[in-house]
C-alpha positions, 0 to 999 in steps of 0.5 A, spaced: 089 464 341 097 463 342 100 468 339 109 467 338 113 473 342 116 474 334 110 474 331 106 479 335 112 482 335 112 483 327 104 485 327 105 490 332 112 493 328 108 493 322 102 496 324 105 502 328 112 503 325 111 509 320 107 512 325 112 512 330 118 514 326 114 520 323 113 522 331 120 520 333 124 524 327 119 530 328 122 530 335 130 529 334 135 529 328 138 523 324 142 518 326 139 519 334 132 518 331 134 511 328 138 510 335 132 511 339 127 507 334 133 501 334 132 502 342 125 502 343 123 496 339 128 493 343 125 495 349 118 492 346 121 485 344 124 485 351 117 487 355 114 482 350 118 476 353 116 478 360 108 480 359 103 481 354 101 488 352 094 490 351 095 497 348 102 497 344 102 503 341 100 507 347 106 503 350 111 504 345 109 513 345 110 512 352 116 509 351 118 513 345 117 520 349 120 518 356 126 516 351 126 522 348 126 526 355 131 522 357 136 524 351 135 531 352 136 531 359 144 527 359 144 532 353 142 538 356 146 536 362 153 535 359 159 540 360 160 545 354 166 542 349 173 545 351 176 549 346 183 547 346 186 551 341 189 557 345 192 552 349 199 549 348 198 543 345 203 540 349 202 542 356 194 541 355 195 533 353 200 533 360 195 536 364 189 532 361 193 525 363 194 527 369 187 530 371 184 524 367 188 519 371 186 522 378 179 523 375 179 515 373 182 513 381 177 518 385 171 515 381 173 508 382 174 510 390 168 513 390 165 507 387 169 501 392 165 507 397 159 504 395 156 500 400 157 492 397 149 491 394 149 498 391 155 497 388 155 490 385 149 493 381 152 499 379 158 495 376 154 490 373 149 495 369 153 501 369 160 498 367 159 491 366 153 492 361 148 487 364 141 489 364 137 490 370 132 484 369 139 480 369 142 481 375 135 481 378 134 475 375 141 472 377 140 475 384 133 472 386 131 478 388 125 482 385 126 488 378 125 493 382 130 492 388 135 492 383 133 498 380 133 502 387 140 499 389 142 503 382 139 509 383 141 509 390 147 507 388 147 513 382 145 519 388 151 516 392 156 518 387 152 523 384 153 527 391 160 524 392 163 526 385 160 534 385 165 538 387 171 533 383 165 534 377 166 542 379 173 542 379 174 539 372 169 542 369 168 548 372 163 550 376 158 556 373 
């Protein structure tokens, strides 16, 4: 039997909704909670165009889980807030639009850096907002090339921008 994308959609919403918002909110406050919820039945609908799901609840826990590993990974791994109260107002604002313009100009040289493939999907994803399937899609080449591209792309950077990352936020 034939089922609708939307329509099974809905079946599976509906039967797994409140358990894996309880798994979810169990885990994480509020607002991100109802972010990453939003996120992961979106990741299903997305999935659902593309292929059938045979076990969606195992799908959507694993999803749910590497979602939520991830949100606390970037969180964990962002600098301390800067209290700039003991600072003057004025020589703190002129020297964050100083940095901040040198900052903007070495990363968009760290990424004209890149080579020519690597940088069109890290442009398209990371700045552009497309998705990964998309730009694989418009390529012609396959989804997991495109997400290697990004990746290699990202280490790049991530070993290009270290130090400049060190000197702005203080290395610790």
């Amino acid at each position: 039997m034939f089922y609708s994308t939307t329509v099974r959609w809905q079946e599976i919403y509906d039967r797994y909704r409140a358990e894996l918002e309880s798994f979810v909110t169990g885990r994480m406050d509020g607002e991100e909670a109802r972010d990453l919820l939003q996120d992961v039945w979106a990741a299903l609908s997305a999935e659902l165009d593309v292929q059938s799901i045979d076990q969606p609840r195992a799908w959507l826990y694993r999803v749910a889980r590497n979602r939520i590993s991830d949100h606390y990974r970037r969180k964990s791994s962002r600098p301390a807030f800067l209290d700039l109260t003991a600072v003057d107002q004025h020589e703190a604002a002129e020297s964050a639009y100083a940095s901040g313009a040198d900052l903007a100009g070495e990363i968009n040289e760290a990424i004209a850096a890149l080579p020519a493939k690597q940088r069109e999907v890290f442009q398209r994803n990371a700045i552009d907002g497309e998705t990964l399937r998309e730009i694989a899609r418009d390529l012609g080449v396959p989804l997991k090339t495109v997400i290697s591209r990004k990746g290699y792309a990202r280490q790049r950077l991530q070993k290009q921008l270290r130090g400049l990352y060190d000197e702005y936020f203080g290395s610790e």
